[in-house]
C-alpha positions in Angstrom: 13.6 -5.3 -40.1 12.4 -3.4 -37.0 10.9 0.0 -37.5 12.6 3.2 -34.9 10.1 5.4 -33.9 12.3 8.0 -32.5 10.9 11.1 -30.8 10.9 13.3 -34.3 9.3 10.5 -35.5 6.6 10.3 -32.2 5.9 14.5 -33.0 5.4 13.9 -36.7 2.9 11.1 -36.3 1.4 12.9 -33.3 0.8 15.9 -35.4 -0.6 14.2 -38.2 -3.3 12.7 -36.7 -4.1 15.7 -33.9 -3.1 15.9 -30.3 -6.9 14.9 -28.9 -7.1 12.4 -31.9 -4.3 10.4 -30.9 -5.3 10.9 -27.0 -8.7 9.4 -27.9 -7.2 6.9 -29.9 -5.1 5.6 -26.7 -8.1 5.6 -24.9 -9.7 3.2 -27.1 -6.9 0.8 -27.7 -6.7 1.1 -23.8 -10.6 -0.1 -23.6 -10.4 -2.3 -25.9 -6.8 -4.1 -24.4 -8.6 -4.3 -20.7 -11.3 -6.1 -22.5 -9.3 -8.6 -23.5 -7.4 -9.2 -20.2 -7.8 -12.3 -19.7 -6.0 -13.1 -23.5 -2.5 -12.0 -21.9 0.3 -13.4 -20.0 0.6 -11.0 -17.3 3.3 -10.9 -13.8 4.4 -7.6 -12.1 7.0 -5.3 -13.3 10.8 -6.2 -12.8 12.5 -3.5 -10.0 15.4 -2.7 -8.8 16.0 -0.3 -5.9 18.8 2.0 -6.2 19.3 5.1 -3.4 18.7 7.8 -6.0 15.9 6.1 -7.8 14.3 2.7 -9.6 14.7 1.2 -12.8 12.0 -1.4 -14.3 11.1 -3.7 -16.9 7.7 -4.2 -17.9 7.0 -7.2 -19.6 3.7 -8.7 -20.8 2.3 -10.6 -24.2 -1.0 -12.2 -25.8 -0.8 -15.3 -28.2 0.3 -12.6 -30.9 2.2 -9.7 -29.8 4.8 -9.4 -26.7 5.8 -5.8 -25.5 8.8 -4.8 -22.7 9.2 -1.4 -21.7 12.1 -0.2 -20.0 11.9 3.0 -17.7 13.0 4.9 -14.4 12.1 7.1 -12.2 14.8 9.0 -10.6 12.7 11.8 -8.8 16.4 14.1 -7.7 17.3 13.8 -11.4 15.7 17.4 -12.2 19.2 18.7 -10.3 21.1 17.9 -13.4 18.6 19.2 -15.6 17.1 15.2 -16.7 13.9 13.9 -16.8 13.1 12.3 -14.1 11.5 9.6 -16.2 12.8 8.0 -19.5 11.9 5.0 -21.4 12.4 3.0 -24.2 9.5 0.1 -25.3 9.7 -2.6 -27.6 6.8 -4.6 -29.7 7.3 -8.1 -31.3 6.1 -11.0 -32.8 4.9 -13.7 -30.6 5.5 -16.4 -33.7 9.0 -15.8 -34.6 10.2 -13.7 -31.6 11.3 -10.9 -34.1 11.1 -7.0 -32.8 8.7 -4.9 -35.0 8.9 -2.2 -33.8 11.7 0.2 -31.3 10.1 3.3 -30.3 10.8 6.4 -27.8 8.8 5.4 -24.7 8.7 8.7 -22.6 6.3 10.5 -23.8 4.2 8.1 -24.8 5.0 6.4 -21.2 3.1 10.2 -20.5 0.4 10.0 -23.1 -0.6 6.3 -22.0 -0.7 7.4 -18.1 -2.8 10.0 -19.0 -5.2 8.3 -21.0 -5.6 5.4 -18.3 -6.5 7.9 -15.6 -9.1 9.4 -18.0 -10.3 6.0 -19.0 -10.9 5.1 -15.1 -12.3 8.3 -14.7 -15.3 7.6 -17.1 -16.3 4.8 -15.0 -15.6 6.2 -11.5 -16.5 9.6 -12.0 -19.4 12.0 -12.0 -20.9 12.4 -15.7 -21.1 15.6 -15.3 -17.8 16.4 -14.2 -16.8 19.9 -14.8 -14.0 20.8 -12.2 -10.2 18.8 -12.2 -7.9 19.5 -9.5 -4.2 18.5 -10.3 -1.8 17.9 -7.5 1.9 17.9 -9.3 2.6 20.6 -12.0 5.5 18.2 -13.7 5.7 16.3 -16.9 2.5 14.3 -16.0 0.1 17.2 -15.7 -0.6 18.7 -18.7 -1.7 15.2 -20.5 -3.7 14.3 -17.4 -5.7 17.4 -18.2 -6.1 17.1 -21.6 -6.9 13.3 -21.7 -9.4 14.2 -19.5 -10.7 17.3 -21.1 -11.3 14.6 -24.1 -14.1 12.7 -22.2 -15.4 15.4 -19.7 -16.6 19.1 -20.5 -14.2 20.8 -18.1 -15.2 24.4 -17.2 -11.9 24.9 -14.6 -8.7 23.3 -14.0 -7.2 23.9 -10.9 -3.5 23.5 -9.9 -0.7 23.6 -7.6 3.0 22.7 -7.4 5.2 23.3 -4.5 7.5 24.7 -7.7 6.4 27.6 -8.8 8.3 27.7 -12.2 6.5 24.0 -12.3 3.3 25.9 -12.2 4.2 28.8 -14.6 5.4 26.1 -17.2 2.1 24.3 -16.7 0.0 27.3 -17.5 1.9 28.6 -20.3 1.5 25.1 -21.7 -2.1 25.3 -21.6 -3.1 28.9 -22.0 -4.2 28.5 -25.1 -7.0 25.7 -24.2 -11.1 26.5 -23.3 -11.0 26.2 -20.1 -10.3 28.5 -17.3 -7.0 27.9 -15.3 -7.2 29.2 -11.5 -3.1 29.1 -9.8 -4.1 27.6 -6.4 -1.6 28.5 -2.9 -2.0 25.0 -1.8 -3.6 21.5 -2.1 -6.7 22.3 0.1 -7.5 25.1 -1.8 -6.8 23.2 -4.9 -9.3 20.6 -4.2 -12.3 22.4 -3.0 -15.1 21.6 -5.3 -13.3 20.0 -7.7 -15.3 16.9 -9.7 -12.1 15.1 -10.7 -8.7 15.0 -8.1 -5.3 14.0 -9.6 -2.3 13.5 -7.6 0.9 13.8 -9.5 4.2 13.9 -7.4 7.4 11.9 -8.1 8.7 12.0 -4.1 9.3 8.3 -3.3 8.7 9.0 0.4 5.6 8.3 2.5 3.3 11.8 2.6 -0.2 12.6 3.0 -0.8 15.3 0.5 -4.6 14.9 0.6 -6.5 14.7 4.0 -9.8 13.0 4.3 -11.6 16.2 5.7 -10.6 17.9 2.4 -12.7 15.3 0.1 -16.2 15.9 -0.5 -19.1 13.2 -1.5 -19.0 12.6 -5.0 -15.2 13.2 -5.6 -13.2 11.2 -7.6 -9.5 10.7 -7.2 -6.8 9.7 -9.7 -3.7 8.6 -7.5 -0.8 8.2 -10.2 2.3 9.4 -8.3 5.5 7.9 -8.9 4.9 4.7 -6.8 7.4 2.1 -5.1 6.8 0.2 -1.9 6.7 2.7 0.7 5.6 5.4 -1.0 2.4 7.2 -0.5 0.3 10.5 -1.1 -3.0 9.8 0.6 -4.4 10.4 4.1 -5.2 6.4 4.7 -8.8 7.6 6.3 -9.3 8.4 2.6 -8.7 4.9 1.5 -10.9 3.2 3.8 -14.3 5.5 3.0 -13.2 5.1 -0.8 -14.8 2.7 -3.5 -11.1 1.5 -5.0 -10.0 0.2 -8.3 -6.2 -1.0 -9.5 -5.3 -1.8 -12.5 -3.6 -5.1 -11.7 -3.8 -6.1 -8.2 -0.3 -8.2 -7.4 1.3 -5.2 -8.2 -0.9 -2.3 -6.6 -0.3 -4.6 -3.3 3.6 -2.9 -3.4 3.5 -0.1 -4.6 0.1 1.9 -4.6 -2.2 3.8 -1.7 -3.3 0.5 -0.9 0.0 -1.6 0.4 -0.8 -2.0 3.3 -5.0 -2.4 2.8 -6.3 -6.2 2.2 -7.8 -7.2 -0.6 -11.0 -7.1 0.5 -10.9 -3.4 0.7 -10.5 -3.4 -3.2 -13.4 -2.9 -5.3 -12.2 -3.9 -8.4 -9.4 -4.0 -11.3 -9.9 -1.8 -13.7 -10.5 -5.0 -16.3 -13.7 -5.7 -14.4 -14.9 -2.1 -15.0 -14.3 -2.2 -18.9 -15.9 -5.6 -19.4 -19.1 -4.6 -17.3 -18.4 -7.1 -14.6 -18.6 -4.5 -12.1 -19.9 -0.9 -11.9 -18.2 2.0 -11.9 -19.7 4.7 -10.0 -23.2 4.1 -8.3 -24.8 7.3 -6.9 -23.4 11.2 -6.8 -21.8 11.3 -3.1 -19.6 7.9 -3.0 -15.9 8.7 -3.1 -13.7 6.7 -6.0 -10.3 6.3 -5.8 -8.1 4.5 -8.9 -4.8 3.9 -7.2 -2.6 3.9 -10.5 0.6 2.7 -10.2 1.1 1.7 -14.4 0.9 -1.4 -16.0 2.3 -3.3 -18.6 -1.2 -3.9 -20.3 -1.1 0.5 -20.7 2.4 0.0 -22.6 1.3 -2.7 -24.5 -1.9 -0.7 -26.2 -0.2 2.1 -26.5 2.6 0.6 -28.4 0.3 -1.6 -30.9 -1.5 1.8 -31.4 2.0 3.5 -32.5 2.8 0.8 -34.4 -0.2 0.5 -36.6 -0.7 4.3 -36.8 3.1 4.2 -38.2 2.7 1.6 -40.4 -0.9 3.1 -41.9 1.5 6.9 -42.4 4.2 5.1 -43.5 6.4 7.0 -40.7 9.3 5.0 -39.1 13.1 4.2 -40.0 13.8 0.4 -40.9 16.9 -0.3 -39.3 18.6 -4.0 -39.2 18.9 -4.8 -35.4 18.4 -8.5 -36.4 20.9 -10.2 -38.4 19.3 -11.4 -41.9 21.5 -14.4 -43.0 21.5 -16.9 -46.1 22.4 -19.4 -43.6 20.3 -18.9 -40.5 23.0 -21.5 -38.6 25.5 -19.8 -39.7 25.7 -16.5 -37.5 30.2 -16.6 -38.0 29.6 -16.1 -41.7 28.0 -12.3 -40.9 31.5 -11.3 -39.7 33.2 -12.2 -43.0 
C-alpha cells in the first residue's frame, strides 16, 4: 500500500531531522541525482495555458523509480487568499508500476527550489560569498536564503518586495537567524554589493527587474521566477555578458531568461557542473547566471529523499489507493 505524506506528516518529519539538516540533505540527493543524469528518462514538463494561470505535470523515471509531480502557478490567486502555487508528487515502482509513496508537494516543491539554486550557487559563485540579495519577498524567499545560508557564511541578506506586508512577513520569518537583515526601497539598492542575486517574482509578464548597469564583476544571479514562454525578469544585456547554466536545456529554451538566446550562448546544464565535465566559476569578476525554471530531476530527489527519510522514522499513513485482490483478473469481484 502507498504511504500519504500529508503536510502534518511533512512538519513532523521536517522537525525531526532539523530544518538545515533536511535542507542539506536535499542538497545532496540533488548532487548526487544530477550525477546520475544520464540514468533517467527525461522530456519537458506537460503545460497547459489558462488566462489566469498554468497547470503542469512533471514526469521523469530511472530503471528503478518514476516520479510525476503535479502543480500550478496561478500568480492573481493571492486575491482569494490561495497560494499561488500548490502541488501534489507521486513516487513508484518502476518494476510493478505500483505508487509508494503520495506526498504534499508544496512545500517541498519550495524546499527543492531552494536547494537547487543553492546547489548551482556553489559552483557558479564566489567562495567567499557573504552578501545575498533577494528580489521577491513571497513563499520562495525565505528557503532561498536559508538553503543558501547552508553552504555560504552570509553576513547580510538584503531584500525587497513591491508588497510591503510581503517584506514584513519575510523578516519576521527570519528574525531570529545570524545574519543581519537590511529592508531595501528598491531592486537597485537591493543589489549593490551583493555576492549572491536571487530573483523571485511570480508575474507571468515580460519585465526587466535587473538592469545590466546594476551588476557588478563577480555577481552571481539565481533567476527562479515563476517562468512560462514569454515571461522574463532580466535586462537581456545581462544575459549576453553572463556565463549561463540550465538545468535542462529543451525546457529552459521556453520558458527561462534565455528563450529567445541560441544555444550556443549556454554554458552548460547544471548536470555537467556536478559531474566535473565543466567548471563552475573561473576567476572573481565573471558574471554567472543559473536561469532556473524547475525540473523534474529536483522533484524526483527530493521525493526519494522524503520517502526514505519516512520509511527510516517510520512516519507516513498506509492507505489502500490500489486494489489488493485474491484474483488479480478479477477487478468485478472487489465490488461484491
Amino acid at each position: 500500500m502507498p504511504k500519504i505524506i500529508s503536510l502534518p506528516t511533512l512538519k513532523t518529519l521536517i522537525a525531526q531531522i532539523g530544518l538545515n539538516h533536511f535542507i542539506q540533505g536535499s542538497i545532496d540527493s540533488l548532487r548526487q541525482t544530477f550525477n546520475r543524469w544520464h540514468d533517467f528518462n527525461k522530456s519537458p514538463r506537460h503545460v497547459i495555458h489558462y488566462p489566469h494561470g498554468v497547470i503542469e505535470l512533471m514526469p521523469i523515471a530511472d530503471n528503478e523509480f518514476y516520479s510525476v509531480k503535479y502543480v500550478n502557478g496561478h500568480p492573481f490567486n493571492v486575491k482569494d487568499n490561495k497560494l499561488t502555487v500548490v502541488a501534489i508528487g507521486l513516487l513508484a515502482e518502476v518494476q510493478s508500476g505500483y505508487p509508494l509513496m503520495l506526498s504534499e508537494m508544496t512545500l517541498l516543491t519550495a524546499i527543492r527550489t531552494a536547494a537547487t539554486s543553492a546547489l548551482a550557487s556553489g559552483y557558479l559563485a564566489r567562495k567567499n560569498s557573504q552578501t545575498l540579495a533577494i528580489i521577491g519577498n513571497g513563499s520562495q524567499a525565505e528557503f532561498q536564503v536559508l538553503a543558501h545560508h547552508v553552504l555560504f557564511d552570509l553576513q547580510q541578506v538584503n531584500y525587497f518586495d513591491i508588497d510591503p506586508n510581503a517584506m514584513k512577513k519575510f523578516a519576521n520569518n527570519l528574525r531570529d537567524q545570524s545574519f543581519t537583515l537590511k529592508a531595501c526601497n528598491n531592486t537597485q539598492d537591493c543589489i549593490k554589493n551583493a555576492d549572491i542575486i536571487v530573483t523571485a517574482t511570480a508575474d507571468k509578464q515580460r519585465l526587466q527587474i535587473l538592469e545590466k548597469n546594476w551588476i557588478q564583476p563577480g555577481m552571481h544571479i539565481n533567476g527562479i521566477g515563476g517562468d512560462c514562454a514569454g515571461k522574463t525578469e532580466l535586462d537581456p544585456e545581462i544575459l549576453h555578458h553572463s556565463k549561463i547554466v540550465v538545468e535542462y536545456l529543451p525546457q529552459t529554451k521556453k520558458e527561462g531568461e534565455i528563450q529567445h538566446l541560441t544555444q550556443g550562448d549556454i554554458y552548460a546544464e547544471l548536470w555537467e557542473l556536478v559531474q566535473n565535465k565543466k567548471p563552475g566559476r573561473d576567476n572573481e569578476t565573471d558574471i554567472t547566471l543559473f536561469d532556473s525554471v524547475g525540473f523534474a530531476m529536483e522533484d524526483f530527489a527530493i521525493l526519494k529523499y522524503v520517502y526514505e527519510q519516512a520509511n527510516a522514522l517510520g512516519l507516513g499513513e498506509t492507505v489502500e489507493l490500489v486494489p489488493t485482490a485474491k484474483d488479480p483478473k478479477d477487478l468485478f469481484g472487489l465490488l461484491r
